[in-house]
Backbone as XML, in Angstrom:
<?xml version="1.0"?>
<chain id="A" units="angstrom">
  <residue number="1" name="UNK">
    <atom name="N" x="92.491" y="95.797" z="108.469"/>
    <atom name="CA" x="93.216" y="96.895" z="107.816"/>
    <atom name="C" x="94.445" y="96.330" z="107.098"/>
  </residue>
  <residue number="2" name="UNK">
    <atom name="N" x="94.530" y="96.601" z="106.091"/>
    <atom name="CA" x="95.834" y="96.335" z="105.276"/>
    <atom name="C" x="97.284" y="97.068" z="105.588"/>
  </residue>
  <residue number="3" name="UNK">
    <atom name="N" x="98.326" y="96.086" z="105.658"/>
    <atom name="CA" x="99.750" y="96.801" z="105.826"/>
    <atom name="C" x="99.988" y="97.281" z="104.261"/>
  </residue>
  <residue number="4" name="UNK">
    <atom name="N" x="100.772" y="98.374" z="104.562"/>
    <atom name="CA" x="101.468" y="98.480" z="103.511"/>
    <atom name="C" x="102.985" y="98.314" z="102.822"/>
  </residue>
  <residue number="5" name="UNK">
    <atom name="N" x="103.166" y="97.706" z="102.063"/>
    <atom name="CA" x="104.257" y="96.945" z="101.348"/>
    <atom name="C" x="105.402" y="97.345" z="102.327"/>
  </residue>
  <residue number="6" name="UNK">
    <atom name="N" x="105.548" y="98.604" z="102.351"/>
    <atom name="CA" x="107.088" y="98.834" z="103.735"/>
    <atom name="C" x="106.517" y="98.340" z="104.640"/>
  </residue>
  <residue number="7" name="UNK">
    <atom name="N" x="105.844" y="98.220" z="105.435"/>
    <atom name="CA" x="105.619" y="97.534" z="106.800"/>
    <atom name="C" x="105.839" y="96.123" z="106.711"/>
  </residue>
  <residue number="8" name="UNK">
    <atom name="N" x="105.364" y="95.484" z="105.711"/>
    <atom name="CA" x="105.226" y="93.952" z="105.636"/>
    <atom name="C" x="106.851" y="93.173" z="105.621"/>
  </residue>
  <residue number="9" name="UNK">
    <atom name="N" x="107.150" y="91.844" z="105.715"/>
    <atom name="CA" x="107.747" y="91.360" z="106.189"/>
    <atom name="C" x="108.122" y="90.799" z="104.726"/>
  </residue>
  <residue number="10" name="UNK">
    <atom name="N" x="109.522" y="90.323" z="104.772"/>
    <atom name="CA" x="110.116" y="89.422" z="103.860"/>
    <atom name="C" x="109.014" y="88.188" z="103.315"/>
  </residue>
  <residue number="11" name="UNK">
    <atom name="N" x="108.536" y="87.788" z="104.469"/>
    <atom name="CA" x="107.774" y="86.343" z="104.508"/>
    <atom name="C" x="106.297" y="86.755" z="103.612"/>
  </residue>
  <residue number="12" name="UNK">
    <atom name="N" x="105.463" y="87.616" z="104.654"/>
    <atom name="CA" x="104.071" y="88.210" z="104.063"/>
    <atom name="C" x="104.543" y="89.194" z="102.243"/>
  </residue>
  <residue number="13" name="UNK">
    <atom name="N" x="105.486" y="89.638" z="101.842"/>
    <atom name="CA" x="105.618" y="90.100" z="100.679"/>
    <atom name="C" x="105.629" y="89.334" z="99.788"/>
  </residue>
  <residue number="14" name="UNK">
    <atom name="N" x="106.015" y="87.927" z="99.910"/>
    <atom name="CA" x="106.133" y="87.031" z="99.194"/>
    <atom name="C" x="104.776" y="86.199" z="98.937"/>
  </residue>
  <residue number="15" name="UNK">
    <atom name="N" x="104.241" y="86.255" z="99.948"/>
    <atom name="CA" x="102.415" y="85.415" z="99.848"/>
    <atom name="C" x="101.855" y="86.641" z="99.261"/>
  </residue>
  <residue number="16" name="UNK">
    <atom name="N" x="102.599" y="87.957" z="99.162"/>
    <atom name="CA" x="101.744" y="88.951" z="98.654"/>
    <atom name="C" x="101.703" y="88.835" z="97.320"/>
  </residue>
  <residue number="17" name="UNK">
    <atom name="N" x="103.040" y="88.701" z="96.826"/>
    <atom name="CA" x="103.378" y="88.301" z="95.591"/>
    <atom name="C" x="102.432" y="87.134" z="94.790"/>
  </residue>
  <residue number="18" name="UNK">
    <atom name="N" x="102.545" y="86.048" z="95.477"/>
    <atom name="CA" x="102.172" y="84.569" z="95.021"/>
    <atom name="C" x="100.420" y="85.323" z="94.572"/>
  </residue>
  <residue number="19" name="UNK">
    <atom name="N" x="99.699" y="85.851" z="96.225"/>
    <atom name="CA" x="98.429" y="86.399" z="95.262"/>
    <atom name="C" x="97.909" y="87.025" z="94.485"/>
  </residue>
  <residue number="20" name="UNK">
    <atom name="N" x="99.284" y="87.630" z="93.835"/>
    <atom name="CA" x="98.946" y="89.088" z="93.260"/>
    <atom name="C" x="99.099" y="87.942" z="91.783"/>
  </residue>
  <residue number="21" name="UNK">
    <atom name="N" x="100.022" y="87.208" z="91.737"/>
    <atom name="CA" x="100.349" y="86.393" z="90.576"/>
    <atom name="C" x="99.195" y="85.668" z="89.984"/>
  </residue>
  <residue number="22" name="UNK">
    <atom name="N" x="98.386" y="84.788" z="91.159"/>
    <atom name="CA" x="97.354" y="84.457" z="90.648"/>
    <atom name="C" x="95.702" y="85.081" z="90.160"/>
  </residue>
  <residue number="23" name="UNK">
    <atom name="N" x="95.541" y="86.250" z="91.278"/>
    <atom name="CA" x="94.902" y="87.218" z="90.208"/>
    <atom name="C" x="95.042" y="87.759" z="89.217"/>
  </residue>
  <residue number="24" name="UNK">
    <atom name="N" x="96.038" y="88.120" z="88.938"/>
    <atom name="CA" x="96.911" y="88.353" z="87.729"/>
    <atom name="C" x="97.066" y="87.116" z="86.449"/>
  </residue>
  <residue number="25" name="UNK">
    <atom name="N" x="97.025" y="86.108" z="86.884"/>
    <atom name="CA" x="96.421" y="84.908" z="85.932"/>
    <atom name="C" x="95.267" y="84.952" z="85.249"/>
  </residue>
  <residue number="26" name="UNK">
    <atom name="N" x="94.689" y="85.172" z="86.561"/>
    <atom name="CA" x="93.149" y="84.730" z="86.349"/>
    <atom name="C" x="92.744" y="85.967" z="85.175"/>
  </residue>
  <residue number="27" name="UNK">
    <atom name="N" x="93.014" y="87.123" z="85.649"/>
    <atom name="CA" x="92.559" y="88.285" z="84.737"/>
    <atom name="C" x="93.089" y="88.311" z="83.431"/>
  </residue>
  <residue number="28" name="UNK">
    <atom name="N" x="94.235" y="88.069" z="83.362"/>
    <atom name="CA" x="94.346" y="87.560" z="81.811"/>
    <atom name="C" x="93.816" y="86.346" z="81.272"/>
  </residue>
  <residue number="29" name="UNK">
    <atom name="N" x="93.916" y="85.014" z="81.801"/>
    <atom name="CA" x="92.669" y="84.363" z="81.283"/>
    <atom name="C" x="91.773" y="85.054" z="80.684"/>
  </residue>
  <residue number="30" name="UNK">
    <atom name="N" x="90.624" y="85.814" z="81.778"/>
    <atom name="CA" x="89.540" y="86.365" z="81.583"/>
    <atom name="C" x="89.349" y="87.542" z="80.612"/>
  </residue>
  <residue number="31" name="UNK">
    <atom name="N" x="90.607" y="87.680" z="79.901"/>
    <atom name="CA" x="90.987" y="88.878" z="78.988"/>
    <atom name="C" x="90.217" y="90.578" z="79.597"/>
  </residue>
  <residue number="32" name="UNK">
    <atom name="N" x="90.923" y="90.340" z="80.768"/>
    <atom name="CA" x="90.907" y="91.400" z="81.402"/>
    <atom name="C" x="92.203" y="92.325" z="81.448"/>
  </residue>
  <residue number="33" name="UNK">
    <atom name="N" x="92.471" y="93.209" z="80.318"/>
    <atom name="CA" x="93.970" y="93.295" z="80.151"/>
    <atom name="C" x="94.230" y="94.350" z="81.357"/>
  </residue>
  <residue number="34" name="UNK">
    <atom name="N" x="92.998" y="95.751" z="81.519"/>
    <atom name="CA" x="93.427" y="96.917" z="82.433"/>
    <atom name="C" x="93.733" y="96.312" z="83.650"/>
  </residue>
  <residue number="35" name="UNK">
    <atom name="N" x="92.970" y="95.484" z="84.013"/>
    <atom name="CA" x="93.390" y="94.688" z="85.496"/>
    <atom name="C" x="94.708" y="93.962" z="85.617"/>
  </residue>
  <residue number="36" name="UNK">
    <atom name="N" x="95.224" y="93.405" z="84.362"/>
    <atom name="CA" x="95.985" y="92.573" z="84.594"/>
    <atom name="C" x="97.364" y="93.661" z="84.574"/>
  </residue>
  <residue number="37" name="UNK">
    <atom name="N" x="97.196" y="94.455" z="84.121"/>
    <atom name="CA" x="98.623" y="95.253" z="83.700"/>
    <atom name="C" x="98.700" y="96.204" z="85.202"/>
  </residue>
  <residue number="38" name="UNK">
    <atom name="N" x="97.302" y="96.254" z="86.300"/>
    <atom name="CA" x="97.278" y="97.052" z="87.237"/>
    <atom name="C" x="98.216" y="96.138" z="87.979"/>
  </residue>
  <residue number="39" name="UNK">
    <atom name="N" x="97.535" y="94.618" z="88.487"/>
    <atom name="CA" x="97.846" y="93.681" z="89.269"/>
    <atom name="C" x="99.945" y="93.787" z="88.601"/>
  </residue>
  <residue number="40" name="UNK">
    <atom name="N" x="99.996" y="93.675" z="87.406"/>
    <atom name="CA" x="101.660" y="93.633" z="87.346"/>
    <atom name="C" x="102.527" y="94.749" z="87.980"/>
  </residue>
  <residue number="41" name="UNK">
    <atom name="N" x="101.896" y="95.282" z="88.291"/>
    <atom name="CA" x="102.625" y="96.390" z="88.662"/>
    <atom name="C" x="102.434" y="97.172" z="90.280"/>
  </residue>
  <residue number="42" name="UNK">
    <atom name="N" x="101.456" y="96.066" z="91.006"/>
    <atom name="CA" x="101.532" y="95.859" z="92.173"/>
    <atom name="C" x="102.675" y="95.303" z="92.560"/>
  </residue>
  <residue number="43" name="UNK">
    <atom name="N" x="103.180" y="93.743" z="92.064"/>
    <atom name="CA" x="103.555" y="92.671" z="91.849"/>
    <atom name="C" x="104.913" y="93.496" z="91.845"/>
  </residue>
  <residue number="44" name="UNK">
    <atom name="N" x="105.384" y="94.326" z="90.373"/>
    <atom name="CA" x="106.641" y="94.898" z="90.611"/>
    <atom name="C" x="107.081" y="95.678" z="91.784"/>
  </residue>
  <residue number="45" name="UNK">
    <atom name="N" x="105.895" y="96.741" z="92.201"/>
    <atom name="CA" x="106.272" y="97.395" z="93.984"/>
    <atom name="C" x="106.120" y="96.436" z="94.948"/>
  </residue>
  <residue number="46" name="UNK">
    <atom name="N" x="105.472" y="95.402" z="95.184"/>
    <atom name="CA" x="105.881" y="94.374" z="95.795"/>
    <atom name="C" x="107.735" y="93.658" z="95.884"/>
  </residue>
  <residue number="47" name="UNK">
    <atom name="N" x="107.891" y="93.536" z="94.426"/>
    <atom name="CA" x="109.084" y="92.919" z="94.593"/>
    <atom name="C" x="110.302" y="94.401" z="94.840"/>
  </residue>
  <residue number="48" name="UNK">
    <atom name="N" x="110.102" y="95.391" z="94.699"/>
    <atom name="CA" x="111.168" y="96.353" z="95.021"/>
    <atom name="C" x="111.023" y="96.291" z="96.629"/>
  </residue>
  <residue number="49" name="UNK">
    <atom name="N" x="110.132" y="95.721" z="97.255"/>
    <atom name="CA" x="110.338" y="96.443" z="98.698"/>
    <atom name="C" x="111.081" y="95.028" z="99.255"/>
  </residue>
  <residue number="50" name="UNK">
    <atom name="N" x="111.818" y="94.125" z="98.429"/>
    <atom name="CA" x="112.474" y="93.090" z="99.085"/>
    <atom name="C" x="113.698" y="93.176" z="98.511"/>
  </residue>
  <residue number="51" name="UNK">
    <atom name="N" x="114.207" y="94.132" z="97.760"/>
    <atom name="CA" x="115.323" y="94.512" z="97.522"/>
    <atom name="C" x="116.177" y="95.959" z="98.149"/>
  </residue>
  <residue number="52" name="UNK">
    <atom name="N" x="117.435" y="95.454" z="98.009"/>
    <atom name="CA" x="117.891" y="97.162" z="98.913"/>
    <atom name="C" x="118.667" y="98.060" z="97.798"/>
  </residue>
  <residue number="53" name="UNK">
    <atom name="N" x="117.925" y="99.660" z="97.787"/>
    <atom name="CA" x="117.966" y="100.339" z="97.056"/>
    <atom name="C" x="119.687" y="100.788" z="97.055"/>
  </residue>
  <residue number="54" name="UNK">
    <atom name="N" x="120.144" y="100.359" z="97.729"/>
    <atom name="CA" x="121.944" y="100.754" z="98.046"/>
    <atom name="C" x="122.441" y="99.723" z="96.404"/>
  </residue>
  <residue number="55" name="UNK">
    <atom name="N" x="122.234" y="98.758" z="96.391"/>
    <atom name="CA" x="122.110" y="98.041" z="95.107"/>
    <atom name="C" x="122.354" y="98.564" z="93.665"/>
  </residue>
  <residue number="56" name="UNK">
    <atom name="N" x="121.633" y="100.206" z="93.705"/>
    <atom name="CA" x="121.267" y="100.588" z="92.291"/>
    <atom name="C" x="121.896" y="102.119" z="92.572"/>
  </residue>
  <residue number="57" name="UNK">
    <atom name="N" x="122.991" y="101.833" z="92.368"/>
    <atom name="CA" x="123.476" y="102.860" z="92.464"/>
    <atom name="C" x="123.329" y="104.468" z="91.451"/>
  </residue>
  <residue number="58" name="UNK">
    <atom name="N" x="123.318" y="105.694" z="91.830"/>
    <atom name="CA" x="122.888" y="106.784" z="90.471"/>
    <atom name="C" x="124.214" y="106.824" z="89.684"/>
  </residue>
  <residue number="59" name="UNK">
    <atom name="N" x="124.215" y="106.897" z="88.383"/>
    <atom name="CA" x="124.890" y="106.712" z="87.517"/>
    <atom name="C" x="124.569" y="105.568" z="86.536"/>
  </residue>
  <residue number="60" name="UNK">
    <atom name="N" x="124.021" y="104.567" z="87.164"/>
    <atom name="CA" x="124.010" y="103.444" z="86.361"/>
    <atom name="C" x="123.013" y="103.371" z="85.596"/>
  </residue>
  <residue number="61" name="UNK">
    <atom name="N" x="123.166" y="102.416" z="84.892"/>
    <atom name="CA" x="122.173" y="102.485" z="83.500"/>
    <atom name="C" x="121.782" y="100.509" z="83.544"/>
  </residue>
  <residue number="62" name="UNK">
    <atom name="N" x="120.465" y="100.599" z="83.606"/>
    <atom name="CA" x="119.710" y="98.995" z="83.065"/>
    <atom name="C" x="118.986" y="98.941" z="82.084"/>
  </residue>
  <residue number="63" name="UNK">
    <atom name="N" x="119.010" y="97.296" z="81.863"/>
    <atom name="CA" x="117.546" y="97.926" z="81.209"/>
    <atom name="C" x="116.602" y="97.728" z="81.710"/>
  </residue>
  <residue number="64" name="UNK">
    <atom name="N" x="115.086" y="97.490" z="81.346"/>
    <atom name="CA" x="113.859" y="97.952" z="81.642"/>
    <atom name="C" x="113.130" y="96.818" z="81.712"/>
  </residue>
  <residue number="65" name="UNK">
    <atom name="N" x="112.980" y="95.749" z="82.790"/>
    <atom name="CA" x="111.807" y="94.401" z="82.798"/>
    <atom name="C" x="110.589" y="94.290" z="82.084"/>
  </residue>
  <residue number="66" name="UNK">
    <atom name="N" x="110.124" y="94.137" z="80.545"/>
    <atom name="CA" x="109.371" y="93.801" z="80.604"/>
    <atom name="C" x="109.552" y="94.602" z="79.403"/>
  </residue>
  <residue number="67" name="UNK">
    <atom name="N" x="110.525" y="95.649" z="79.203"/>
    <atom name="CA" x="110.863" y="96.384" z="78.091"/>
    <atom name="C" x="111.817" y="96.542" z="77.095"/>
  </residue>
  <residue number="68" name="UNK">
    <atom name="N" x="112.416" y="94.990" z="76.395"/>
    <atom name="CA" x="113.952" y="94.383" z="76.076"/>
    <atom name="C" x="113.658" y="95.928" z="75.090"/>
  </residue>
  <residue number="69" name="UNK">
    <atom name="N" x="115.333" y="95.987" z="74.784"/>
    <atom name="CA" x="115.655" y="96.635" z="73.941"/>
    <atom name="C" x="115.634" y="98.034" z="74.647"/>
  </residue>
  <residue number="70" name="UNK">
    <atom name="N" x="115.100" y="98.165" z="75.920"/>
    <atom name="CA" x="114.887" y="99.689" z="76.900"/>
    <atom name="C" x="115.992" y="99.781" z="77.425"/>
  </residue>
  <residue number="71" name="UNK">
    <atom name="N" x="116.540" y="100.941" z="77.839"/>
    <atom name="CA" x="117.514" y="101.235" z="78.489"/>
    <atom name="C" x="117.146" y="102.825" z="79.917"/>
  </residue>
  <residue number="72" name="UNK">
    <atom name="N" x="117.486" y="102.279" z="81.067"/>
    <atom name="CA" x="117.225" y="103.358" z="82.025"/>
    <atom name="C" x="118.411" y="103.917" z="82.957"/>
  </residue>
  <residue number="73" name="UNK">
    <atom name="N" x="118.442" y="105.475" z="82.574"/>
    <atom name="CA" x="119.772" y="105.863" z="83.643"/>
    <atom name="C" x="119.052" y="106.314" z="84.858"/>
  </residue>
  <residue number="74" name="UNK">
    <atom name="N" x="119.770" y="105.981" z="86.092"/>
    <atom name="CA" x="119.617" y="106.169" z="87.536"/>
    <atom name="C" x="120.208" y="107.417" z="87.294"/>
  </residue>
  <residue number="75" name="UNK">
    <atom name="N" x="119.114" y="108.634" z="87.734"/>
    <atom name="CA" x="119.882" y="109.852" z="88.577"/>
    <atom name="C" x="119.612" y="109.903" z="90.041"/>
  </residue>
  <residue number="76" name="UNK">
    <atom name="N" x="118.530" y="109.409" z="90.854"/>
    <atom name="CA" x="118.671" y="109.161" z="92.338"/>
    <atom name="C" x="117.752" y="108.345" z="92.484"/>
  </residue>
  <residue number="77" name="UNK">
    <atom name="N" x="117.681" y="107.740" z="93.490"/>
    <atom name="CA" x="116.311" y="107.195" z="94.311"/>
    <atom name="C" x="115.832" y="107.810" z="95.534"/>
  </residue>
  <residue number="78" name="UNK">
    <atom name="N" x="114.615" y="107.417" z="95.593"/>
    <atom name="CA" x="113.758" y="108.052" z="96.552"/>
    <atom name="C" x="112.758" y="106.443" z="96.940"/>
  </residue>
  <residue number="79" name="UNK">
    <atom name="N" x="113.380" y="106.214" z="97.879"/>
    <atom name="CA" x="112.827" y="104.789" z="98.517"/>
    <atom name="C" x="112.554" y="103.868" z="97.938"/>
  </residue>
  <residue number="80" name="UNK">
    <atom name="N" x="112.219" y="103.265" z="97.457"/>
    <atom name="CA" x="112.590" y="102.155" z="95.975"/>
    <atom name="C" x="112.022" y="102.219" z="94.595"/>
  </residue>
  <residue number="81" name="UNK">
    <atom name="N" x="111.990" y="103.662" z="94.481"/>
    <atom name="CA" x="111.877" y="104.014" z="93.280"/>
    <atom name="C" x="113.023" y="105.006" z="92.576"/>
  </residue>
  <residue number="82" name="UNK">
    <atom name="N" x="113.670" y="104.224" z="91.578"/>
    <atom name="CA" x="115.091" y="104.690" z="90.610"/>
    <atom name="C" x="114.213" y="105.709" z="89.806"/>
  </residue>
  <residue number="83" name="UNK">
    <atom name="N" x="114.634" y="107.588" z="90.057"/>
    <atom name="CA" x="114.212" y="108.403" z="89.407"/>
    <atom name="C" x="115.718" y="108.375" z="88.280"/>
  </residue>
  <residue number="84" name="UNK">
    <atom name="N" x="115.258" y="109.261" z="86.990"/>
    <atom name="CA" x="115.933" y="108.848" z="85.361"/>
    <atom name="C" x="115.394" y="109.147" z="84.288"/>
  </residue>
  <residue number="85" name="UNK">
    <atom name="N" x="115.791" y="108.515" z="83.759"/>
    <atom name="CA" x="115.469" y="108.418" z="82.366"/>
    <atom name="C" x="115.655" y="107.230" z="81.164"/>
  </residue>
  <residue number="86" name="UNK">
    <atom name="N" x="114.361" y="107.459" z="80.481"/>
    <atom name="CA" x="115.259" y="105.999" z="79.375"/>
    <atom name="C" x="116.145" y="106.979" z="78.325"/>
  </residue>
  <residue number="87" name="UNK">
    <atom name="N" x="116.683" y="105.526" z="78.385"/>
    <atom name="CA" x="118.439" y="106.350" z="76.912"/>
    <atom name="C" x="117.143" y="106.673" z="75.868"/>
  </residue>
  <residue number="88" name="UNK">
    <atom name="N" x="116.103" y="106.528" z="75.811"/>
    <atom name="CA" x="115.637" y="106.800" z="73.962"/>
    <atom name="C" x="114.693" y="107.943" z="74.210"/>
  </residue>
  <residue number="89" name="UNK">
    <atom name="N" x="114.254" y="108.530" z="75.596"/>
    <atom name="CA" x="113.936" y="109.778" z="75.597"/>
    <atom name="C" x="114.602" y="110.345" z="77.012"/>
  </residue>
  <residue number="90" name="UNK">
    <atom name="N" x="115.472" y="110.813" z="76.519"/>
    <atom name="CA" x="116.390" y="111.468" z="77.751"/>
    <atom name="C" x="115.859" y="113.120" z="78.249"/>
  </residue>
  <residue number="91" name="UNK">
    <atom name="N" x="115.372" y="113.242" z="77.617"/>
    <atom name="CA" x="114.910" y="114.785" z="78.335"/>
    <atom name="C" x="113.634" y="114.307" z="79.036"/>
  </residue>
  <residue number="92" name="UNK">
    <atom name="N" x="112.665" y="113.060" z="79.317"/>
    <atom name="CA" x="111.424" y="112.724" z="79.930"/>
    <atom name="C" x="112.076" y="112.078" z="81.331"/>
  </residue>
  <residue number="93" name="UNK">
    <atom name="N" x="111.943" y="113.230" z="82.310"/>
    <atom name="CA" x="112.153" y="112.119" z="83.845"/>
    <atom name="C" x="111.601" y="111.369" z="84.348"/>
  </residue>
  <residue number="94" name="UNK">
    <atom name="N" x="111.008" y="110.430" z="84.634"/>
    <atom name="CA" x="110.540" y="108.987" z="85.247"/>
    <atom name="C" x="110.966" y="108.359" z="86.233"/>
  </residue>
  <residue number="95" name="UNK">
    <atom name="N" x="110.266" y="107.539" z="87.099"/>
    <atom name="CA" x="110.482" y="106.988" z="87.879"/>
    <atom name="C" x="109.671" y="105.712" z="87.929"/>
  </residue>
  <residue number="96" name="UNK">
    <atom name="N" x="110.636" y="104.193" z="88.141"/>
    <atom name="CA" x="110.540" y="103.156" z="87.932"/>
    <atom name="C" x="110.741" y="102.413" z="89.437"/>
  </residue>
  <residue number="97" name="UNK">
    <atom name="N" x="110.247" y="101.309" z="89.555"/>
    <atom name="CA" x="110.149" y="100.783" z="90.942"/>
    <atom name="C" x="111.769" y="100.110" z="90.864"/>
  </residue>
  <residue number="98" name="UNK">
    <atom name="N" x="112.776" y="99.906" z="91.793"/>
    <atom name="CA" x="113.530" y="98.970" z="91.045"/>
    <atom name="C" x="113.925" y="97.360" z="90.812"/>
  </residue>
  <residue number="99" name="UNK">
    <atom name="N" x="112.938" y="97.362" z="91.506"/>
    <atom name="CA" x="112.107" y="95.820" z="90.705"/>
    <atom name="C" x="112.265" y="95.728" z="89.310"/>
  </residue>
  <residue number="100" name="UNK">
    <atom name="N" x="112.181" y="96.906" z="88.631"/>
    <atom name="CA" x="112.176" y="96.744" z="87.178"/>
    <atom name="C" x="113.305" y="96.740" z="86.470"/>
  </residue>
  <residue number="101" name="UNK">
    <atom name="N" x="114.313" y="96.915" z="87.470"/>
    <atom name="CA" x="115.521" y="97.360" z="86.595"/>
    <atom name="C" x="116.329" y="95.761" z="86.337"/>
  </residue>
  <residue number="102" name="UNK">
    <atom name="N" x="116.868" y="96.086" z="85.253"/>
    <atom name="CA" x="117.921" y="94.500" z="84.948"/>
    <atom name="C" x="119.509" y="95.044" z="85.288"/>
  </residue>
  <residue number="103" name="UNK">
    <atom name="N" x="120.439" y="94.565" z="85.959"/>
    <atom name="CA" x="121.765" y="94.728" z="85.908"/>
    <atom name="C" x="122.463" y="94.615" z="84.303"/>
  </residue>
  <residue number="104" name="UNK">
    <atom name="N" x="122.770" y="95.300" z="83.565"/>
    <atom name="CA" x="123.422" y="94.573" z="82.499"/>
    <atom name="C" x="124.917" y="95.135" z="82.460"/>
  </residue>
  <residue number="105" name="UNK">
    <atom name="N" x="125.934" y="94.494" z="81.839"/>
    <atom name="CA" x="127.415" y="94.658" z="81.999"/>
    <atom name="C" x="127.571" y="95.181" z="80.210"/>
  </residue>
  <residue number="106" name="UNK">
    <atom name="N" x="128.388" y="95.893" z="80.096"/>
    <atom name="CA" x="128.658" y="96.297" z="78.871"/>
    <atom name="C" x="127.331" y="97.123" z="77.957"/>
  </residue>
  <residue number="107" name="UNK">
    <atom name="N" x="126.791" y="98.208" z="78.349"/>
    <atom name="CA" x="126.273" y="98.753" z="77.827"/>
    <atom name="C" x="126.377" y="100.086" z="77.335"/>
  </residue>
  <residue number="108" name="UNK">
    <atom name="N" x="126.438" y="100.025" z="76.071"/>
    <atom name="CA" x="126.842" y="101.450" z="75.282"/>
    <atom name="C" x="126.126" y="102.320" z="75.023"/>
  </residue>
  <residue number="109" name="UNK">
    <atom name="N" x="126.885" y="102.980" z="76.052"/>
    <atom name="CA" x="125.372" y="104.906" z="76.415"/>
    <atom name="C" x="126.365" y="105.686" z="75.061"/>
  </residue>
  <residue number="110" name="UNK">
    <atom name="N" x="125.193" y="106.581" z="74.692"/>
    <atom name="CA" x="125.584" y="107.358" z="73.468"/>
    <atom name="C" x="125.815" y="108.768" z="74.168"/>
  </residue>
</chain>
């Protein structure tokens, strides 16, 4: 039976990671793009459950891994997922793992 990502350990999240990376190779090799974009985004809820959501505080604004030029405001979290919005559609609420989020300093919200 499989644990799931909260149960697992600092140590096992990280071999979780490493395999998720190399399937995730392999499937793009294999120009398998739906798989590969599934496997990335295991990979990102993987890496949020080794970070602590106290970190990302609501108010703040990042940007978006994988999405330069994105920008995301924190209005709360709900276990390691930063609920929000991006600055370029602010009326669409979303929720992002925060694995995805980048710290950035000096960013100009309109």
């Amino acid at each position: 039976m499989e644990k799931r990502y909260s149960e697992m350990t600092e140590y096992e999240l990280k071999n979780e990671i490493a395999r998720l990376k190399e399937k995730a190779r392999k499937a793009e090799q294999h120009g398998m793009i739906n798989e590969y974009a599934v496997l990335e985004r295991k990979i990102a809820m993987a890496k949020a459950y080794m970070l602590n959501p106290d970190d990302f505080p609501p108010g703040e604004t990042y940007e978006i891994d994988g999405a330069p030029g994105e920008y995301f405001k924190v209005e709360y979290l709900k276990g390691v997922f930063a609920w929000g919005y991006r600055l370029s559609s602010p009326l669409k609420e979303e929720a992002l793992p925060i694995s995805m989020l980048i710290k950035k300093s000096n960013i100009n919200e309109k």
